[in-house]
C-alpha positions as a printed Julia matrix, in Angstrom:
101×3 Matrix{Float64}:
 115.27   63.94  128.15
 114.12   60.44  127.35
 110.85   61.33  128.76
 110.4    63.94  126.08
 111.46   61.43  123.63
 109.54   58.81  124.13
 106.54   61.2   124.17
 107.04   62.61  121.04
 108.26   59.26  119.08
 104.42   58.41  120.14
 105.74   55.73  123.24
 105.09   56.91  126.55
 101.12   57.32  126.99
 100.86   58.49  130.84
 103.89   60.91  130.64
 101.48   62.77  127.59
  98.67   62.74  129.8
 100.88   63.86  132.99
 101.97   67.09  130.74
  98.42   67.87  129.47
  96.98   67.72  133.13
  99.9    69.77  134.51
  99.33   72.31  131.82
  95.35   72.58  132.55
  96.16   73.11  136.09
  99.3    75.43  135.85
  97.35   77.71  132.85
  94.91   79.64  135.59
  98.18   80.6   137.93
 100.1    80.98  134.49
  97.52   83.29  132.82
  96.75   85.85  134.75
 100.88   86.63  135.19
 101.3    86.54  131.42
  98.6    88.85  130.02
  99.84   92.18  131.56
 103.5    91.29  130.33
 101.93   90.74  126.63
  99.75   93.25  127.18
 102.94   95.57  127.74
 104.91   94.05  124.9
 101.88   94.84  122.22
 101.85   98.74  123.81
 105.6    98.72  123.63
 105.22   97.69  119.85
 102.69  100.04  118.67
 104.42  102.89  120.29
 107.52  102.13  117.97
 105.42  101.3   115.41
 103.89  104.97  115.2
 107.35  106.41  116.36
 108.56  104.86  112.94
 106.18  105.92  110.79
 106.41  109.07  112.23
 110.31  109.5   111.61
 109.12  108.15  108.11
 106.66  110.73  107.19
 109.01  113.25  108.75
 111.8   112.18  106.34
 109.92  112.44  103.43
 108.59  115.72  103.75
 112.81  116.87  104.66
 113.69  115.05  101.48
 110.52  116.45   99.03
 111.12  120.16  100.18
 114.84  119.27   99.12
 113.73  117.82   96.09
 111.83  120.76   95.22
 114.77  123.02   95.85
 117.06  121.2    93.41
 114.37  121.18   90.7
 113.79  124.79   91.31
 117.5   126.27   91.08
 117.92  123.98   87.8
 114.74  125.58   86.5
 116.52  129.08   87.18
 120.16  128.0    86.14
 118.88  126.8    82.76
 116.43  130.17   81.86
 117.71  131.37   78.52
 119.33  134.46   79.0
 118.83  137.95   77.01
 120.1   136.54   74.21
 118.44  133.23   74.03
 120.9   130.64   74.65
 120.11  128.94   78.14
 123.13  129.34   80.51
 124.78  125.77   81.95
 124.24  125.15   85.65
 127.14  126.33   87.68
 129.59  123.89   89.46
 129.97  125.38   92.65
 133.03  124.05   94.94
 134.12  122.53   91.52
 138.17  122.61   92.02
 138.99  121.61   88.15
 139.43  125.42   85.75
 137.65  125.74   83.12
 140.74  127.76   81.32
 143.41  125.86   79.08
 146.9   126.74   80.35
Protein backbone atom coordinates (compact mmCIF):
# COMPACT_ATOMS: atom_id res chain seq x y z
CA UNK A 1 0.00 0.00 0.00
CA UNK A 2 2.96 2.29 0.41
CA UNK A 3 3.64 1.85 -3.17
CA UNK A 4 0.33 3.45 -3.99
CA UNK A 5 1.15 6.11 -1.61
CA UNK A 6 4.12 7.22 -2.48
CA UNK A 7 2.83 7.37 -6.09
CA UNK A 8 0.12 9.46 -5.53
CA UNK A 9 1.84 11.93 -2.79
CA UNK A 10 4.01 12.58 -6.18
CA UNK A 11 7.36 10.34 -4.62
CA UNK A 12 7.95 7.25 -6.31
CA UNK A 13 8.79 8.06 -10.16
CA UNK A 14 9.52 4.37 -11.60
CA UNK A 15 6.58 2.70 -9.70
CA UNK A 16 4.25 5.54 -11.96
CA UNK A 17 5.96 4.56 -14.95
CA UNK A 18 5.82 0.63 -14.00
CA UNK A 19 1.78 1.12 -13.75
CA UNK A 20 1.45 3.16 -17.00
CA UNK A 21 3.54 0.48 -18.99
CA UNK A 22 1.63 -2.42 -17.38
CA UNK A 23 -1.58 -0.74 -18.29
CA UNK A 24 -0.49 -0.14 -22.15
CA UNK A 25 0.40 -3.69 -22.33
CA UNK A 26 -2.50 -5.34 -20.29
CA UNK A 27 -5.30 -2.84 -22.28
CA UNK A 28 -5.14 -5.08 -25.76
CA UNK A 29 -5.77 -8.57 -23.63
CA UNK A 30 -8.09 -6.33 -21.33
CA UNK A 31 -10.17 -4.79 -24.18
CA UNK A 32 -11.33 -7.12 -26.22
CA UNK A 33 -12.86 -9.16 -22.85
CA UNK A 34 -14.54 -5.96 -21.67
CA UNK A 35 -16.46 -4.63 -24.69
CA UNK A 36 -18.97 -7.54 -25.10
CA UNK A 37 -19.67 -7.38 -21.21
CA UNK A 38 -20.42 -3.43 -21.68
CA UNK A 39 -21.79 -4.04 -24.70
CA UNK A 40 -24.36 -6.41 -22.77
CA UNK A 41 -24.79 -4.06 -19.84
CA UNK A 42 -25.87 -0.96 -22.33
CA UNK A 43 -28.53 -3.69 -24.13
CA UNK A 44 -29.54 -4.79 -20.69
CA UNK A 45 -30.22 -0.99 -19.89
CA UNK A 46 -32.11 0.08 -22.80
CA UNK A 47 -34.30 -2.91 -22.62
CA UNK A 48 -35.44 -1.65 -19.05
CA UNK A 49 -35.32 1.58 -20.13
CA UNK A 50 -38.19 1.01 -22.83
CA UNK A 51 -39.80 -1.66 -20.46
CA UNK A 52 -40.27 1.46 -18.09
CA UNK A 53 -41.52 3.78 -20.21
CA UNK A 54 -43.67 1.35 -21.45
CA UNK A 55 -45.29 0.44 -17.95
CA UNK A 56 -45.36 4.37 -17.82
CA UNK A 57 -47.37 5.12 -20.82
CA UNK A 58 -49.45 2.08 -19.93
CA UNK A 59 -50.29 3.63 -16.51
CA UNK A 60 -51.31 6.72 -17.73
CA UNK A 61 -53.67 5.75 -20.21
CA UNK A 62 -55.32 3.14 -16.99
CA UNK A 63 -55.37 6.26 -14.88
CA UNK A 64 -56.85 8.99 -17.77
CA UNK A 65 -59.70 6.50 -18.83
CA UNK A 66 -60.33 6.48 -14.91
CA UNK A 67 -60.13 10.01 -14.77
CA UNK A 68 -62.56 10.40 -17.40
CA UNK A 69 -64.98 8.08 -15.70
CA UNK A 70 -65.06 10.07 -12.45
CA UNK A 71 -65.54 13.36 -14.33
CA UNK A 72 -68.24 11.78 -16.31
CA UNK A 73 -70.56 10.22 -13.45
CA UNK A 74 -70.12 13.74 -11.56
CA UNK A 75 -71.27 15.39 -14.77
CA UNK A 76 -74.45 12.99 -14.58
CA UNK A 77 -74.88 13.05 -10.67
CA UNK A 78 -75.01 16.85 -10.70
CA UNK A 79 -77.69 17.31 -13.99
CA UNK A 80 -80.51 19.38 -12.59
CA UNK A 81 -83.37 17.36 -12.36
CA UNK A 82 -87.14 18.07 -13.70
CA UNK A 83 -87.46 20.58 -11.46
CA UNK A 84 -84.26 22.43 -11.70
CA UNK A 85 -82.38 21.96 -8.64
CA UNK A 86 -79.19 19.76 -9.44
CA UNK A 87 -79.26 16.52 -7.33
CA UNK A 88 -75.97 15.95 -4.81
CA UNK A 89 -73.68 13.09 -5.82
CA UNK A 90 -74.54 9.93 -4.03
CA UNK A 91 -72.28 8.39 -1.27
CA UNK A 92 -72.27 4.95 -2.13
CA UNK A 93 -70.89 2.37 0.67
CA UNK A 94 -71.35 5.53 2.92
CA UNK A 95 -72.22 3.70 6.46
CA UNK A 96 -73.26 7.16 8.36
CA UNK A 97 -77.71 7.80 7.84
CA UNK A 98 -78.69 10.59 6.63
CA UNK A 99 -82.00 10.44 9.06
CA UNK A 100 -82.02 12.16 12.64
CA UNK A 101 -83.10 9.57 15.22
Amino acid sequence: MALFDDLFKGGNIVAGLAIGVGAILVAPVVIPVLRPIAKSIIKVGLIAYDQGRLALAELSDHSGDILAEVRTELAEATKPDESGAAQQPSRRGSTRSNRIG
